[in-house]
N, C-alpha and C positions, 0 to 999 in steps of 0.2 A: 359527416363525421370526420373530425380530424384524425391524426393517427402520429405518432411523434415516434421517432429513432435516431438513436444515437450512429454516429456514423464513425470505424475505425480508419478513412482515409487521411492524408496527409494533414496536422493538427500544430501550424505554426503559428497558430497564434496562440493556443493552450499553453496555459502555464501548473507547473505542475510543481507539489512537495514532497517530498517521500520523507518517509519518517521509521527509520532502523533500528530494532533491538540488537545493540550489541553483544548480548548473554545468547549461548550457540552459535558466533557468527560465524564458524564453521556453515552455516545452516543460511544465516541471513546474507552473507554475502554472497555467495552462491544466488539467494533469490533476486538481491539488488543483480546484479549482472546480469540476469536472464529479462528482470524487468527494463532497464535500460538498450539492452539491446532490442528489446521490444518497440520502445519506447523510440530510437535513435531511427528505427526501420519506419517507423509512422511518422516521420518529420518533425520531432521534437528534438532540439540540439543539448545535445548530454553532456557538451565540452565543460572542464576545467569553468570557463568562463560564461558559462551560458545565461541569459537573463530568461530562459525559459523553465528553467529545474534549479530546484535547493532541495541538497540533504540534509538533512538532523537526526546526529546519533543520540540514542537515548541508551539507558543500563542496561534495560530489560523490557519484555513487554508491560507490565504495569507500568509503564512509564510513558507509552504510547500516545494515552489519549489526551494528556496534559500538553504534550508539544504538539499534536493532530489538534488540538483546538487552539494555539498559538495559529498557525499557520492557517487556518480556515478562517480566524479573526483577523488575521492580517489585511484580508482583501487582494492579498498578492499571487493570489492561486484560485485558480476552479475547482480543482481537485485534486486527494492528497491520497497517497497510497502507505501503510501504515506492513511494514514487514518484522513479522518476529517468529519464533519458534517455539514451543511449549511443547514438554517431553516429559511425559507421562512419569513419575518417579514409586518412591514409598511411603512416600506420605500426601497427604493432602493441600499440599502446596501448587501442585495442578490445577487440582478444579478451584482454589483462588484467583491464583493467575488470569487463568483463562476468562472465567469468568468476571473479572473488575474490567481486563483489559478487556473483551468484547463490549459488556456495558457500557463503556468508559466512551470506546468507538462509536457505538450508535449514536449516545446519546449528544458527541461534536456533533453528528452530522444531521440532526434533527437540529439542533437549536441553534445552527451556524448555516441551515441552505446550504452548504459545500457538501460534495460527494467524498467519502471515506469512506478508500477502498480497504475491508479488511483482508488484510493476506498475512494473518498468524497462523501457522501451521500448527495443528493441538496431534501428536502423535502419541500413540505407546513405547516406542524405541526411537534411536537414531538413525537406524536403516531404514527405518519409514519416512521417516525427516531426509534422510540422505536420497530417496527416492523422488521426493515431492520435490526436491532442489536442486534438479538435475541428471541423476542416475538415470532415471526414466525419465522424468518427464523436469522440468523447470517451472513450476506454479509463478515462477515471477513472473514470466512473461504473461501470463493469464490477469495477474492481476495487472498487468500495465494497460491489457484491452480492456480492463472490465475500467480503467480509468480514463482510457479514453474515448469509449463508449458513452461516460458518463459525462464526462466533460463536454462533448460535441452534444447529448441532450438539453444540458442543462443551458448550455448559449442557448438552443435553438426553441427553449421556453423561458427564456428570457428573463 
């Protein structure tokens, strides 16, 4: 029986996209930083100039999976990390959001074989957002493992 894992060790040959809602980026910057450090600490070079990492800012999260399926067709990446923020409001504009923009996610990464890593944060308030991005804890970083986890599998099935 074979047995396959992704490996979080030094990952220089991974090439990586990330894809940023700029709507809350109070919220998404925050997460891009935490994933980047993440990201810089497992041997991917984050610099200005790196041929290993491309950002792409997008409006908002509905707008995620349009440029996460650019980048996963390009061929120029393994794997793409997709950060936005969705905060619960008074109308029904939430559970649209979230849910095109989640759909939107899988369905790149089904029909494209590239890994998309979803790291949209769906909260009730901002101090919940503000928690998940830092306060407490930093989910970017989480999503930069859970990308290069997938990245280091997806070489290793080739």
């Amino acid at each position: 029986m074979a047995t396959f894992e992704g490996l979080f060790t030094q990952s220089s040959s991974l090439k990586v996209g990330i894809v940023v809602a700029r709507f809350n980026d109070l919220i998404t910057n925050k997460l891009l930083s935490g994933c980047l450090d993440c990201l810089s600490r497992h041997g991917i070079d984050v610099s200005a100039n790196s041929s290993q990492l491309d950002t792409a800012w997008v409006p908002g999260s509905f707008e995620l999976p349009l440029v996460a399926q650019s980048f996963a067709k390009s061929g120029r990446y393994q794997v793409v990390i997709t950060l936005g923020a969705v905060i619960r409001g008074d109308t029904p504009h939430f559970d649209v959001v979230i849910s095109e923009a989640s759909k939107g996610i899988s369905a790149v990464s089904r029909e494209t074989g590239i890994p998309i890593v979803f790291g949209v944060l769906t909260t009730d308030n901002m101090q919940q957002a503000l928690e998940r991005a830092g306060i407490k804890n930093n989910l970017g970083w989480n999503y930069a493992l859970q990308a290069l986890e997938l990245g280091s599998l997806m070489q290793k099935l080739g």
